[in-house]
KOLFIDREN-96564 format. One line per 3 residues: number of its first residue (from 1); their letters; for each residue x, y, z of C-alpha. Coordinates in nm, 4 decimals, always signed. Each point is the difference from the previous one (the first is absolute). Last residue first. Layout:
// residues N
NUM	A	X:Y:Z ~ ...
END
This chain:
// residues 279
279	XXX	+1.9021:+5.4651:+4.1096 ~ +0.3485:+0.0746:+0.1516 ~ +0.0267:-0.0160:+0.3759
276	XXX	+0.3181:+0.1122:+0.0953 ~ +0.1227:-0.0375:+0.3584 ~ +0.2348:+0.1946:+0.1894
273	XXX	+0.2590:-0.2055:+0.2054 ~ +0.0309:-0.0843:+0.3956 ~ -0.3197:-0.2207:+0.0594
270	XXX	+0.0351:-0.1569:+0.3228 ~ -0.2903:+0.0727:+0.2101 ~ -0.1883:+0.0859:-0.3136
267	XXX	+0.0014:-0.3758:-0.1114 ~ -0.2089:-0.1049:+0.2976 ~ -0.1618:+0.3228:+0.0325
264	XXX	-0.1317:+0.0118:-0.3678 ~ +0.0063:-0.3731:+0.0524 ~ -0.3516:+0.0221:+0.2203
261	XXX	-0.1559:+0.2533:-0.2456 ~ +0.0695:-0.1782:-0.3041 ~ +0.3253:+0.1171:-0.1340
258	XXX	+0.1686:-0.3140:-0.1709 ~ -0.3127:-0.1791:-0.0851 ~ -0.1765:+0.2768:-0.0853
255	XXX	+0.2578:+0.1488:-0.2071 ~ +0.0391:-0.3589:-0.2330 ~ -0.4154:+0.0102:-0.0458
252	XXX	-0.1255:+0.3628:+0.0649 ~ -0.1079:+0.0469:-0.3735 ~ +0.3702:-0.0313:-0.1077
249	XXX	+0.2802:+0.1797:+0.2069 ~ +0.2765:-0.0607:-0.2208 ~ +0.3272:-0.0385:+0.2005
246	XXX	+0.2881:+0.2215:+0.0896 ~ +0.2223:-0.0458:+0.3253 ~ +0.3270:+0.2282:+0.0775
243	XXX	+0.3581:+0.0064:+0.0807 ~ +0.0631:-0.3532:+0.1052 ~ +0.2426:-0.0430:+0.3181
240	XXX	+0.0123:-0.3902:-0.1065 ~ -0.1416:-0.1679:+0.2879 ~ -0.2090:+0.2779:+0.0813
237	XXX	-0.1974:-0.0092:-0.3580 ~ -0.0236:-0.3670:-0.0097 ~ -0.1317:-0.0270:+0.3921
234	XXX	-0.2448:+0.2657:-0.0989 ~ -0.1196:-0.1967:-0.2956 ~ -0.0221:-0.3502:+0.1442
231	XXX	-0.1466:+0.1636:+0.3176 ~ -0.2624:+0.1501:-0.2175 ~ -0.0686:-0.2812:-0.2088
228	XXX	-0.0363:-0.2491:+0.2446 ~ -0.0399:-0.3589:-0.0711 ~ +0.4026:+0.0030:-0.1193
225	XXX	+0.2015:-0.1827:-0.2667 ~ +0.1489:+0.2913:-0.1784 ~ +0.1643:+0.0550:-0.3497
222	XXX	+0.1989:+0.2517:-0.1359 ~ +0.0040:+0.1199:-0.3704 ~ +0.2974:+0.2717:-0.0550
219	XXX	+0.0314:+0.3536:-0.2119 ~ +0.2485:+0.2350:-0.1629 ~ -0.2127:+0.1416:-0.2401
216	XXX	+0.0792:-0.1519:-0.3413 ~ -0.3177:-0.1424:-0.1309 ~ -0.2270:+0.0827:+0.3709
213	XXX	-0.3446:-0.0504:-0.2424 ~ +0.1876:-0.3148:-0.1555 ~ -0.0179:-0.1223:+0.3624
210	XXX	-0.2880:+0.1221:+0.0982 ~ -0.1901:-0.2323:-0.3199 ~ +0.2448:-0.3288:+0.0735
207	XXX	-0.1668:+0.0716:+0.3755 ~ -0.3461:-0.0039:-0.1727 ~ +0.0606:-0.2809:-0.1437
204	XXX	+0.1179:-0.1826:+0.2707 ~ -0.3190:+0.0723:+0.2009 ~ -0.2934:-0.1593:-0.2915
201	XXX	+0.2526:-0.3201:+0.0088 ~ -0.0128:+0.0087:+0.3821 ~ +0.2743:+0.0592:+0.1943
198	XXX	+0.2060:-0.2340:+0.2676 ~ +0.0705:+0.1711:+0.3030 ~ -0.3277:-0.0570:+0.1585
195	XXX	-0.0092:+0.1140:+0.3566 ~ +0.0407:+0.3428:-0.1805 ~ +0.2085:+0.2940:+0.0129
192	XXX	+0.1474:+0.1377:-0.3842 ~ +0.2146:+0.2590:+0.0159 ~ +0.1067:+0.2432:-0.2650
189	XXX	+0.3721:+0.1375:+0.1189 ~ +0.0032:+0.3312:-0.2144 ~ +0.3656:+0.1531:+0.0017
186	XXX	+0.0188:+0.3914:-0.0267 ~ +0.2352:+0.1986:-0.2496 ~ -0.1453:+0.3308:+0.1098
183	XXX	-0.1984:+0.1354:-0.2751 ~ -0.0284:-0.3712:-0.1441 ~ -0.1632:-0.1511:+0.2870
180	XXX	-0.2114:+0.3212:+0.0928 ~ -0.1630:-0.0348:-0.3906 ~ -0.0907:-0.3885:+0.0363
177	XXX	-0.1501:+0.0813:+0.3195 ~ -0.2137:+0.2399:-0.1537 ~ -0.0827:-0.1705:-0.3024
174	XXX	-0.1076:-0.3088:+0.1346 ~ -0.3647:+0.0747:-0.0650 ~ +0.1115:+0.0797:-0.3403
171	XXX	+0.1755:-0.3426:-0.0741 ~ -0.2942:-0.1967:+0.0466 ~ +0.0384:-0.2932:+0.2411
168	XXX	-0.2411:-0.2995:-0.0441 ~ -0.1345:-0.1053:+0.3513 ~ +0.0412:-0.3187:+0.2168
165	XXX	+0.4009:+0.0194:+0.0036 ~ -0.0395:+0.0547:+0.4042 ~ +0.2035:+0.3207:+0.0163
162	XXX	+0.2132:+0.1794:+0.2484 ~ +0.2560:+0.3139:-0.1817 ~ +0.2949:+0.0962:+0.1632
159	XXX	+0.1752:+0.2670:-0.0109 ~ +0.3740:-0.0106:+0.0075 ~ +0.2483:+0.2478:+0.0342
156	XXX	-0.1547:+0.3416:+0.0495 ~ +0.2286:+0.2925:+0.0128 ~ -0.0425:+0.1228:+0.3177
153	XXX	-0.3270:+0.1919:+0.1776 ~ -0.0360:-0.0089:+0.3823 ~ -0.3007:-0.2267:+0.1469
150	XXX	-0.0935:+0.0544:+0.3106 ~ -0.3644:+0.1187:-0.0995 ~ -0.1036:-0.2380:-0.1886
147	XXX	-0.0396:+0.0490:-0.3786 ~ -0.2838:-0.0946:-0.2383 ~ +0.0319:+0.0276:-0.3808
144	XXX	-0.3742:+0.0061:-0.1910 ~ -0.0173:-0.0848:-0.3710 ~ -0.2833:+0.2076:-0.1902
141	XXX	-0.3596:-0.0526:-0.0295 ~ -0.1169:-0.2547:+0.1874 ~ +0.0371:+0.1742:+0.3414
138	XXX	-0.2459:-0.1995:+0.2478 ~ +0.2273:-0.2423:+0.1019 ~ +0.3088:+0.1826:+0.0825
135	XXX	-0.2112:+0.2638:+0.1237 ~ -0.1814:-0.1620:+0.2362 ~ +0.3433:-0.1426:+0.1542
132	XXX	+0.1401:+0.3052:+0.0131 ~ -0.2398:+0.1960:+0.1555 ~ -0.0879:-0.3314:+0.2761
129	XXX	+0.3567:+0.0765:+0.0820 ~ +0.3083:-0.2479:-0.1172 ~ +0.2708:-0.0148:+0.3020
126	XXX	-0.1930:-0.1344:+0.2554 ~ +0.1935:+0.0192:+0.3268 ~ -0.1438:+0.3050:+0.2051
123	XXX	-0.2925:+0.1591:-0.1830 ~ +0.0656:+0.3016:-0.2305 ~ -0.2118:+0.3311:+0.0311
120	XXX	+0.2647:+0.1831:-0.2121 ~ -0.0614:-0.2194:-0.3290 ~ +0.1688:-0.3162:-0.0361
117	XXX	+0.0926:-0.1852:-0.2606 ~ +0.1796:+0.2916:-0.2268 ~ -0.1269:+0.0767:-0.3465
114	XXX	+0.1065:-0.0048:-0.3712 ~ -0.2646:-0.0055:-0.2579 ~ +0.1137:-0.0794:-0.3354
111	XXX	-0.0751:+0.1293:-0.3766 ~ -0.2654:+0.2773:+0.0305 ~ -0.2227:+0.1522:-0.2390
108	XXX	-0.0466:+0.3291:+0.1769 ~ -0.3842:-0.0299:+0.0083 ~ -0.0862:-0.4044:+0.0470
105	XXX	+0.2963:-0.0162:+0.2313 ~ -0.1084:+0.2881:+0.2043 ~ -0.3727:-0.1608:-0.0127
102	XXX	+0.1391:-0.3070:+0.1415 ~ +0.1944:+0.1136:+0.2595 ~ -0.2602:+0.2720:+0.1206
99	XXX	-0.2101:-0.3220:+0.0328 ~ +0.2038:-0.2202:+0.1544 ~ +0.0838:+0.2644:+0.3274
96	XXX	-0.3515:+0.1572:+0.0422 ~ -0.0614:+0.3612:-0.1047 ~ +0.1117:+0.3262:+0.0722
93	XXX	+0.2576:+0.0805:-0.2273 ~ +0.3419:+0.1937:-0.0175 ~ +0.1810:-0.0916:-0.2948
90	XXX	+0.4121:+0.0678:-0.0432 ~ +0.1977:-0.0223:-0.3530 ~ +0.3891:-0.0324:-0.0037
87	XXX	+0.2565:-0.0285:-0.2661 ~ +0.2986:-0.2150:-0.0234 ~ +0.2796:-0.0344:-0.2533
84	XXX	+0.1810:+0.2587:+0.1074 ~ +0.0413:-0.1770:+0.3647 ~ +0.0083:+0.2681:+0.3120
81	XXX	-0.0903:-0.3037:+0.2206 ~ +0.1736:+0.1621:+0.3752 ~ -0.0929:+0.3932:-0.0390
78	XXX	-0.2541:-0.0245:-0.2274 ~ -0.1506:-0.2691:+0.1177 ~ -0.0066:+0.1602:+0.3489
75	XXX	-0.1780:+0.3209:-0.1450 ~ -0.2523:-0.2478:-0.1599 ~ -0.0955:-0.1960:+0.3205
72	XXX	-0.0046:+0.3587:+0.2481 ~ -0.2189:+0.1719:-0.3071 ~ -0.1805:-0.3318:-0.0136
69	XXX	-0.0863:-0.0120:+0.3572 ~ -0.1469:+0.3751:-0.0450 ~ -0.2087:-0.1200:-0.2241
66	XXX	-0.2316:-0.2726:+0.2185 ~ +0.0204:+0.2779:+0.2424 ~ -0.1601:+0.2211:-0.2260
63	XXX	-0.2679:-0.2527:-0.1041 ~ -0.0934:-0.0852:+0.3542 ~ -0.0682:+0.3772:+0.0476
60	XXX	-0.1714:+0.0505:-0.3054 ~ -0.2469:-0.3002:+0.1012 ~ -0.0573:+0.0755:+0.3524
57	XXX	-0.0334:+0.3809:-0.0832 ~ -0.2746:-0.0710:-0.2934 ~ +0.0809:+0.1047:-0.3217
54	XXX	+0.0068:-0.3847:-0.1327 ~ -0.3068:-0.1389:+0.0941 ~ +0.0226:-0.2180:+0.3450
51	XXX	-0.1597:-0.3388:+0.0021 ~ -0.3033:-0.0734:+0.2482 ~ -0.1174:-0.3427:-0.0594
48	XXX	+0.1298:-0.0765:+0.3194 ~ +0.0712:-0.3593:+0.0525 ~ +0.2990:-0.0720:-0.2222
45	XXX	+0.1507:+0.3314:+0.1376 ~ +0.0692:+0.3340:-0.0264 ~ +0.0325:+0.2534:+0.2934
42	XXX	+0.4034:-0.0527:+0.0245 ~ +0.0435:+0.0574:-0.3308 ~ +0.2377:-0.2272:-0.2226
39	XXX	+0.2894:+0.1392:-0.2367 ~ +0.0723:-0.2518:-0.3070 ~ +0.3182:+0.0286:-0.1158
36	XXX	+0.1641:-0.0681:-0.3532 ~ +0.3501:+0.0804:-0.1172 ~ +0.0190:-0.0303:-0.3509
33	XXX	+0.3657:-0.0753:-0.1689 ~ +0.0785:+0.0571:-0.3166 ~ +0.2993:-0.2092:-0.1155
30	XXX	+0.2996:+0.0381:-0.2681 ~ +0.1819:-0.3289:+0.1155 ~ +0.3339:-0.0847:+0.1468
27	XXX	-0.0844:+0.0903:+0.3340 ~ -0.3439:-0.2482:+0.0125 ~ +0.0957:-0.1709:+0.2787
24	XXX	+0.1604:+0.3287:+0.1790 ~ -0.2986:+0.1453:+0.0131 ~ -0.2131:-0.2709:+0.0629
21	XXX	+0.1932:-0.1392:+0.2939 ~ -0.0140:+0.4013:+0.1524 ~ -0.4023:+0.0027:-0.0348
18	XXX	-0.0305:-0.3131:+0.1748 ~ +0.2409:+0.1403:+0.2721 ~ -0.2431:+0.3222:-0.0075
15	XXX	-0.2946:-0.2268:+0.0165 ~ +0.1039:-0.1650:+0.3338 ~ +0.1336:+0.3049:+0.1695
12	XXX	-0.3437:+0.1045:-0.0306 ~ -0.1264:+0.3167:-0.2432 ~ -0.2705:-0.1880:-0.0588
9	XXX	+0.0930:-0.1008:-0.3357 ~ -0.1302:-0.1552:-0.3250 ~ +0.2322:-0.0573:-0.2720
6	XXX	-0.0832:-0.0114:-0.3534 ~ +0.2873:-0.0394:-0.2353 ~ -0.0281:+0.1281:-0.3976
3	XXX	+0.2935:-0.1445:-0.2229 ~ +0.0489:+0.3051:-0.2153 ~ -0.0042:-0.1061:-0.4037
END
């Protein structure tokens, strides 16, 4: 069956290199890929309870501008992604950002959402935008794969993969990064950053239980003694030119202690490689 990719786009320099990484991510694979924006009108806000019907001038007009950026988008993947193995969708919806993701999921069944951090209203330095980060925790549903903007696609390497041992692993929320480690021969480094280096009895088990999950993956435990997971992580990823980072994002406990708002800067000053957020 078709892997189905959802990725959201602005039309901003920033999506289209999102949209790029995905393409050439998922090369090997027959994939359907749904390109999803959501056009805003200039007379519409939280405040006014006006909202424009469909038919009216703002509306159609937003509409056909929202589908004239996919002719450009589509008529440059043709000419620079012409992949086989790749078909592509495009929605145009009014509607806010997290809910036009999760009803396009819901409808088209999809796999993975693939978006850039930044939209084109970026702020200077932080890498992850409040879009982003919302969605990352608010998308349940499928696996979502964040990529900065300077970031070119190559093979990936390594990814690696933070954990505190303090949840059982199932095998199909590690699917997806299971999956881009075979398609491209990829190294997981699983690293464990903790004051603490010994491990409880309840934590060893669990790492005995991700590492008959990884069987014959190529794949490496690491340890770190650090207060600070974030530094401990970037500092990992830098030191060793990693490719990517993937960790479950469970009820807001590991994410939010990674990307709470003040480390979403912290972390996004810094942050080089797409992230995958597997739930």
């Amino acid at each position: 069956m078709d892997k189905r990719i959802l990725i959201p786009t602005d039309f901003s320099k920033n999506a289209l290199n999102a949209t790029r990484y995905a393409l050439d991510l998922y090369s090997k694979l027959n994939c359907e890929f749904y390109f999803l924006n959501v056009f805003k009108l200039d007379s519409y806000s939280t405040d006014n309870l006006f909202i424009p019907e469909p038919g009216s001038g703002e509306y159609e007009a937003a509409k056909a501008k929202s589908e004239e950026g996919f002719v450009k988008l589509l008529d440059m993947l043709k000419l620079h992604h012409d992949n086989p193995k790749h078909s592509y969708h495009t929605i145009s919806t009014f509607n806010f950002l997290s809910d036009a993701l999760k009803q396009t999921i819901a409808e088209k069944d999809i796999d993975l959402v693939v978006m850039g951090t930044q939209g084109a209203t970026k702020s200077q330095g932080i890498i992850f935008g409040s879009n982003t980060v919302n969605t990352m925790e608010k998308i349940r549903e499928c696996p979502v794969l964040a990529v900065p903007e300077d970031v070119r696609f190559s093979l990936p390497k390594e990814i690696v993969f933070p954990t505190d041992y303090k949840s059982v692993f199932k095998r199909k929320e590690l699917g997806y990064l299971v999956e881009i480690s075979k398609m491209h021969d990829t190294a997981i480094r699983v690293l464990y950053i903790s004051k603490n280096a010994e491990l409880s009895d309840e934590q060893m088990n669990n790492q005995k239980l991700l590492r008959d999950i990884l069987g014959n993956l190529n794949h490496s435990f690491h340890t770190l003694s650090k207060k600070d997971v974030s530094d401990g992580l970037t500092g990992f990823v830098e030191s060793r030119d990693s490719d990517m980072i993937a960790f479950i994002n469970r009820k807001h406990f590991f994410f939010s202690s990674i990307f709470s708002k003040p480390l979403v800067k912290e972390i996004g000053y810094d942050t080089t490689v797409p992230i995958l957020a597997l739930h």
